[in-house]
N, C-alpha and C positions, 0 to 999 in steps of 0.2 A: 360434548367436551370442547373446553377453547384450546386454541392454539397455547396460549401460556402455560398450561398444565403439563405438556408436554415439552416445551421447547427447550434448549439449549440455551443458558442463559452466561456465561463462561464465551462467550464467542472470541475466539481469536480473529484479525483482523487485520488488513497491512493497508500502506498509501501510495495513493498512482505514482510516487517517488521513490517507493523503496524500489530495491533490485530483488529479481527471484531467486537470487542466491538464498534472499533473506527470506522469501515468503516460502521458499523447499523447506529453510529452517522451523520455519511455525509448522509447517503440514506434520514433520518428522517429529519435531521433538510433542507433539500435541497428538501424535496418530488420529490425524482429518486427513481428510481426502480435497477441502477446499478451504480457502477465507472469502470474506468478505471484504469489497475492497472500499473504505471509509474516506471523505474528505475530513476537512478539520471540525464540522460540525458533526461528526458520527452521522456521516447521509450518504448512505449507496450507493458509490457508480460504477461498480463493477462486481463481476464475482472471478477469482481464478481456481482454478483445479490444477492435482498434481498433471493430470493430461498436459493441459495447456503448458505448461511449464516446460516437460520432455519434447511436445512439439514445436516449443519455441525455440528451447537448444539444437534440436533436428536441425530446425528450417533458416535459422537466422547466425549460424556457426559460429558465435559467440557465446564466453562464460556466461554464465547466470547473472556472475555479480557485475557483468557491463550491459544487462539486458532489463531494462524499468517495468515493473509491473503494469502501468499504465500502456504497453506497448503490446503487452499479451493478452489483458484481462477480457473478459465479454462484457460488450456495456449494455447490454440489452439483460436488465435484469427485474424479475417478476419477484413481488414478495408479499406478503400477508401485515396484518394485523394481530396481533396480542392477543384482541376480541373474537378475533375469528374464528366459527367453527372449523375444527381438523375437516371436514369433511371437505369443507370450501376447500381448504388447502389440498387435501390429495385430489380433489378434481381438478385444482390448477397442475399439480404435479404431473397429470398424469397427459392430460391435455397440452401440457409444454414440454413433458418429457424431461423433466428435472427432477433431482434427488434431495434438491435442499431447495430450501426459501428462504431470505431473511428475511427476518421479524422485527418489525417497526411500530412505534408507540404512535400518538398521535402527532406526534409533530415528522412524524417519517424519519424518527434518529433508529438507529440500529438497538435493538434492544434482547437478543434474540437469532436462533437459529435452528430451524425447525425439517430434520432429514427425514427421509423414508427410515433410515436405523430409528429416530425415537420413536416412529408411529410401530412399527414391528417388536419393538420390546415391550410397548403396551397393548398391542394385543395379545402378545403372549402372556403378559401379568395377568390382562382379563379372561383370559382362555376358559371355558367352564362355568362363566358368570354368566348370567342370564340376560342381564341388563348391561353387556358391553359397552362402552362408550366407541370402543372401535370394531367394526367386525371384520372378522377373518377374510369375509370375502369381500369388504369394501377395497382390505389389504394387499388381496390377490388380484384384484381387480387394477389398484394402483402402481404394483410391483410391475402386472404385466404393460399398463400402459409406458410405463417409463421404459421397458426393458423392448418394446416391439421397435422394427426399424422404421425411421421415421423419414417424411416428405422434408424439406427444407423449411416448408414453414404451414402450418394448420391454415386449410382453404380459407376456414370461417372461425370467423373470434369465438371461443370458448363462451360457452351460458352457464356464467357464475352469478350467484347472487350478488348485490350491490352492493355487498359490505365487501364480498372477496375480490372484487375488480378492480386489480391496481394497474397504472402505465407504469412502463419501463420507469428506470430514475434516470435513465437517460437513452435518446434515443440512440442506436446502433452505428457503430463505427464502421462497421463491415458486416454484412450478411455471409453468414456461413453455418453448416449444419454442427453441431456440437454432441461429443459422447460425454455424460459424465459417472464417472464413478462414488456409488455413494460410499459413503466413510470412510 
């Protein structure tokens, strides 16, 4: 099964200019747990989570609406193809320890938003079928990688196939270890 048969296609999304006042507004009124954060050509360079947001209010004691997305977000962002086998993607998931991936066509525009929640409701749609496209314990398997406590960073790059091997869309502002929550 590809990645498109599953994905998320409805993505909400903010810009390294809005303020997280606005980007709490999309998580809330959309019940996500992240966006994706887009330039003006719908291309990638960040992702935020509601996490990041509470620990940007924590740490930097400032409203929301005086704190830029672009100040919070992670820029170190891993994401798939359309074409891509689920499977590639939950091995990225599980191996980076994230709950979402955006989904990019081929020109690398946003197209797409591909969580641990859509892979789990389709295996539970397939549950009993013989010919899953997703199985149960590829699922268990991925749950647990994302959910086990993780080193700061994987000793050695992930063995994905060559379709699933994507770079950051941009390299990292800061190195730090990240929890995220899915949906």
């Amino acid at each position: 099964m590809k990645v498109e048969a599953l994905m998320t296609r409805d993505v909400k999304s903010c810009a390294p200019q809005d303020s997280l006042r606005r980007a709490a507004q999309l998580l809330w009124e959309n019940d996500i747990g992240a966006v994706p954060v887009v330039d003006a050509e719908e291309r990638v360079v960040g992702m935020l989570t509601d996490r990041d947001i509470c620990m940007a209010a924590y740490f930097k004691g400032r409203p929301l609406a005086e704190i830029r997305v672009d100040e919070t977000m992670a820029r170190k962002v891993y994401s798939c193809l359309s074409a891509d086998p689920v499977e590639d993607a939950e091995r990225m998931m599980r191996g980076y320890q994230i709950r979402r991936l955006p989904v990019m066509d081929s020109a690398q525009r946003l197209v797409g938003i591909l969580s641990l929640n859509d892979i789990a409701l389709e295996c539970e749609r397939e549950l009993g079928k013989r010919d899953a496209d997703v199985a149960p314990e590829e699922l268990a398997r991925t749950l647990a990688g994302v959910c086990r406590p993780r080193a700061a960073e994987p000793e050695r790059p992930l063995e994905l196939k060559p379709a699933a091997r994507r770079a950051p869309a941009r390299a990292p502002a800061e190195s730090r270890p990240r929890a995220r929550k899915n949906r």
